[in-house]
N, C-alpha and C positions, 0 to 999 in steps of 0.2 A: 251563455253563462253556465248552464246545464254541462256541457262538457269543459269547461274550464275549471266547475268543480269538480267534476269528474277524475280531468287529469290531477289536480290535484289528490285526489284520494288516492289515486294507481302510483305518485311519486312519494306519498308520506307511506306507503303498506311498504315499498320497495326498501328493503335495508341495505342492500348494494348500490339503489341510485342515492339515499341520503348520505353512503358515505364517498364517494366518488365527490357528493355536490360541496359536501361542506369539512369532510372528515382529509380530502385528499388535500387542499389548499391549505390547513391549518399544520398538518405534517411537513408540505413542500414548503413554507414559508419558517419552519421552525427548523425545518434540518439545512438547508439551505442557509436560513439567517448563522447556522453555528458554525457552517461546513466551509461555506465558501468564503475565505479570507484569506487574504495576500497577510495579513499581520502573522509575523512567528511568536509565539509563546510556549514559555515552561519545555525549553530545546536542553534536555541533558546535557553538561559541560564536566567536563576532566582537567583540574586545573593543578599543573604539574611547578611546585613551588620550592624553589630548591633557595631561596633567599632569604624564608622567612624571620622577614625585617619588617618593619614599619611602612614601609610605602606596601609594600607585597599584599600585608594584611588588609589594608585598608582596599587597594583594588580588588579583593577576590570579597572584601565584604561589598564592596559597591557591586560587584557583578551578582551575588546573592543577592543582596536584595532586590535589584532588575525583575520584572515579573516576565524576562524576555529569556532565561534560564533559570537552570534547575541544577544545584551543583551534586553532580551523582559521585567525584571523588576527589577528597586534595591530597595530594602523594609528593613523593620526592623520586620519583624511580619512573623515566623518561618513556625505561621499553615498556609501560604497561598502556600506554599512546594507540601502538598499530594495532595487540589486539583487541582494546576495546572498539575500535574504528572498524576491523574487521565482523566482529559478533553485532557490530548496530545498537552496540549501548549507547553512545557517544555519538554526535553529530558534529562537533568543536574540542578542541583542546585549549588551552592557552600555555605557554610555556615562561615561568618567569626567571629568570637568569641568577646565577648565585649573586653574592653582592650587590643587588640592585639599588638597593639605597643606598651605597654606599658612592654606586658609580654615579647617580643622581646627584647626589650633594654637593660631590666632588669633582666629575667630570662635569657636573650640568645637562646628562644626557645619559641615555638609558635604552634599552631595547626590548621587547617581549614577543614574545614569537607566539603567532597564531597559525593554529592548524582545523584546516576545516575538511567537512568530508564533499565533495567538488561531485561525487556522481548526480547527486543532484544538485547544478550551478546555480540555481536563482536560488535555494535555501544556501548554500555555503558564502556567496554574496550577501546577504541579508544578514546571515550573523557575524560575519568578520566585518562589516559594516556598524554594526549593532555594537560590537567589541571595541572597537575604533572609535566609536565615541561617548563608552566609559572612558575611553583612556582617556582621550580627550578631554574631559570630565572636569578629572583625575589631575590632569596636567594644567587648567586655565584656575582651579583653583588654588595649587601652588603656586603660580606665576604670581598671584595676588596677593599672597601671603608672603613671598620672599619676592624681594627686590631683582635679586640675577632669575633671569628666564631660562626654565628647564626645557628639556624635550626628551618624551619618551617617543621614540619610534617600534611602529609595530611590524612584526617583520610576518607578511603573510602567507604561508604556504598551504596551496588545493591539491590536498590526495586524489590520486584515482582520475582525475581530469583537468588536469593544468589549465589545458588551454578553454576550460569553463564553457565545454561544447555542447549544444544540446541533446543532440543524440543520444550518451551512454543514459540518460534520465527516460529519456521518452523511448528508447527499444521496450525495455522493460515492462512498461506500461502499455506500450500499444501489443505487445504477446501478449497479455493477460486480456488485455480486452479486445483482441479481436480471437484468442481462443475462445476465451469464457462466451460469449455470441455467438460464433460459428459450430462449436460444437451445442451447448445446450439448443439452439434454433435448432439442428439440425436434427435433433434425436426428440425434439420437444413436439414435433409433428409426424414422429413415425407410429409410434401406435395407436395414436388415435385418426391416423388417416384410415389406419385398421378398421378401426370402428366405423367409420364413416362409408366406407366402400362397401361392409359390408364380411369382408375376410377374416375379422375377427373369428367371428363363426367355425369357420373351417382350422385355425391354428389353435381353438380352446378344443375340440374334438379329436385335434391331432395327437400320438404319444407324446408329443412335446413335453417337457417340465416346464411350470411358469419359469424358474430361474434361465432355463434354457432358454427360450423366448426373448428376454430380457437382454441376455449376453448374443442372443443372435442378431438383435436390432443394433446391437452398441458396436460390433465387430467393426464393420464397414469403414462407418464412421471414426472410429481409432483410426485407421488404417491412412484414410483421406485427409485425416485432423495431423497425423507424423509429417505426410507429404508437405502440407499445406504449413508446418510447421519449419519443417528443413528450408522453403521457401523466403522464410522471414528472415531467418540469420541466414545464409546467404544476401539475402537484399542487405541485412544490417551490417555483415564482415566488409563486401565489396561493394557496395555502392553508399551509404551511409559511414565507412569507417571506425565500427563500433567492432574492438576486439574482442575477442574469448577467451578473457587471461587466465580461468580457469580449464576444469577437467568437459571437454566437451560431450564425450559420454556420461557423466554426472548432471550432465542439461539437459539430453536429452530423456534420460531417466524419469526426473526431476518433474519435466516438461510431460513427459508420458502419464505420470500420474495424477498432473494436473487437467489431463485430456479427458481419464479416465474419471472425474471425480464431476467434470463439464458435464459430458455423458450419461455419468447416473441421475445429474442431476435434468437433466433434459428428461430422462425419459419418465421420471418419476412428477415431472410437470406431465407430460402427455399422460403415464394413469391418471390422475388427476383430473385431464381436463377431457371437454368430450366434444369438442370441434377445434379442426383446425385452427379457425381465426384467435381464438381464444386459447391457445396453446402458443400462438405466434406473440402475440400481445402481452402475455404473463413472463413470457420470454426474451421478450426485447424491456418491454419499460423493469420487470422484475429485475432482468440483471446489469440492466445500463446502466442508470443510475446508484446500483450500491457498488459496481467496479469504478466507476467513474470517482463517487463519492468519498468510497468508504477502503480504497484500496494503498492509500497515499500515493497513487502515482499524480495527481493531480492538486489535493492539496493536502498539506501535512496534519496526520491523526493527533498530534499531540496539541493542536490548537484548539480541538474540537470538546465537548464537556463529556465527562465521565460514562454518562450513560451510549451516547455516540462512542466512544472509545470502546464500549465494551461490547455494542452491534456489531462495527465492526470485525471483533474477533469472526466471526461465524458468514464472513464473507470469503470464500476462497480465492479470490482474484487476490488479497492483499498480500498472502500467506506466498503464493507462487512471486508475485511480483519481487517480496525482500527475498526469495530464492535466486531469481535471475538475476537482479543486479549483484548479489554476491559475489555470485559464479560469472556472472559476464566480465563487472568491471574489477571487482574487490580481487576476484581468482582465489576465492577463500575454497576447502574441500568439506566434505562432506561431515565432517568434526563442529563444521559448526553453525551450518544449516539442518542439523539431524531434529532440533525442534520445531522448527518450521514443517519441515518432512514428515515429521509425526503427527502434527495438527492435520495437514493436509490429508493426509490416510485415515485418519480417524475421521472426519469430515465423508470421505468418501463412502465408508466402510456404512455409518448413519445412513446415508442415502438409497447405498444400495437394500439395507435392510428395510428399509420404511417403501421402497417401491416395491418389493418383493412381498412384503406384506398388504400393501395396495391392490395390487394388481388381483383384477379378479377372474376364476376359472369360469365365472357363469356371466353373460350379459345383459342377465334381467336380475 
């Protein structure tokens, strides 16, 4: 009983095992509970109404009020479709046809065309499904009000992935998370292996500059992180079948700066931490689950609640991810991924100044 109290005293003094014991399972069941769900909600909609009649209004109020979109525009001007689909405002269109009530009434039959964005096929599925049966809705409650049977048909077209493949979704995703691991892993146990060996000593005595130091640890691994990069799209052009309808020197760019932002961030884990194991640890579980989570390649940020949405701004896996699919499948240029590009450099730029600031000239 003597050391049962004991161990008790040494787990309540410990502030890192009380939050490990009780602090980690209340976060993983809270972000989890918000994170992971197949449900789509509050999915930006562009709804292009060239009719604006009486059945028209009524469906685009039924689809407003749906908590399963968000109407971001109602227009009559068809070409503003591609570039919101391109910049990622929009995830859906709908298109309704001029005279639609009239053809309704009078033909008994009607059409509305849906456009969805197909790079990622199970959300483009999920909403033109979702679309489908407002109409539906829309159509079994006229059936019962008028005697003759209408029918609107929805006419569905997937941008960017027809044939609703899964590849162009998941290349994207798996670059982002198997950069953001391989390179933070691998830079997250260089300087503190330093430490550990004992060599530290001899490179803080050296003319070296800290900053110099820093960028000599990172070098390598750039170098190895490009190879191991050209690897993936390769596997993904020819064996996978995922094109690069964009600028492929704009990927790899793109791709460079997301290597270099891994990088800093790896190695400013290792100032940070002061054993390997514990640099390996802060490295895997730190960045698995917020790329996995909080990047939307897995599940879509807009179902997630406000304060989640706004975490994950400050995860770089998500920033690169809407980069590559742009430029992979979209073939959009640099006009209109230059926001994203900006985050991601200023993400980097943080990093590097907060390791450089870290890092220290003396080891006591």
């Amino acid at each position: 009983m003597a050391f049962v109290k004991k161990e008790f005293y040494h787990v309540l003094r410990d502030k890192r095992t009380l939050l490990i014991l009780f602090g980690m399972p209340v976060m993983q069941i809270l972000i989890f509970g918000f994170a992971l769900s197949n449900e789509v909600k509050n999915t930006k909609i562009l709804v292009v109404d060239n009719a604006k009649d009486v059945s028209s209004g009524k469906i685009i109020s039924e689809i407003a009020a749906s908590k399963y979109f968000q109407l971001e525009q109602i227009t009559s001007d068809d070409k503003q479709i591609e570039p919101a689909f391109k910049k990622g405002i929009i995830h859906v269109a709908i298109v309704i046809p001029a005279n639609f009530n009239h053809d309704l009434m009078h033909l008994n039959k009607a059409q509305i065309q849906i456009i969805a964005d197909a790079s990622d096929p199970n959300l483009a599925t999920t909403l033109t499904n979702y679309l489908s049966a407002i109409i539906q809705d829309y159509q079994s409650r006229l059936n019962k009000t008028f005697s003759v049977p209408f029918q609107i048909i929805p006419d569905i077209r997937m941008l960017y992935n027809p044939q609703l493949k899964g590849a162009p979704n998941f290349v994207p995703g798996v670059m982002a998370l198997v950069l953001m691991l391989v390179c933070v892993l691998m830079t997250a146990i260089s300087i503190v292996k330093e430490k550990e060996t004992g060599t530290m000593e001899i490179l803080l005595v050296s003319p070296f500059k800290p900053v110099l130091v820093i960028l000599a640890k990172a070098v390598p691994y750039l170098l190895l992180s490009l190879i191991n990069l050209a690897s993936i799209l390769l596997l993904s052009v020819y064996v996978l079948g995922v094109p690069v309808n964009g600028s492929l020197l704009l990927l790899f760019a793109e791709s460079t700066l997301f290597i270099i932002t891994c990088l800093t961030l790896g190695i400013f884990i290792s100032i940070k931490t002061n054993t390997q194991q514990a640099a390996m640890l802060v490295s895997l579980m730190g960045m698995l689950l917020p790329t996995v989570l909080f990047s939307g390649f897995m599940f879509p940020i807009e179902n997630m609640p406000v304060p989640l949405q706004i975490i994950s701004n400050i995860v770089p896996s998500k920033w690169f991810y809407i980069i590559v699919k742009s430029i992979m499948i979209k073939g959009v240029g640099f006009s209109i991924i230059w926001k994203e590009t900006l985050i991601l450099a200023g993400i980097m730029l943080v990093l590097f100044l907060l390791s450089l600031k870290s890092f220290k000239i003396r080891m006591q």
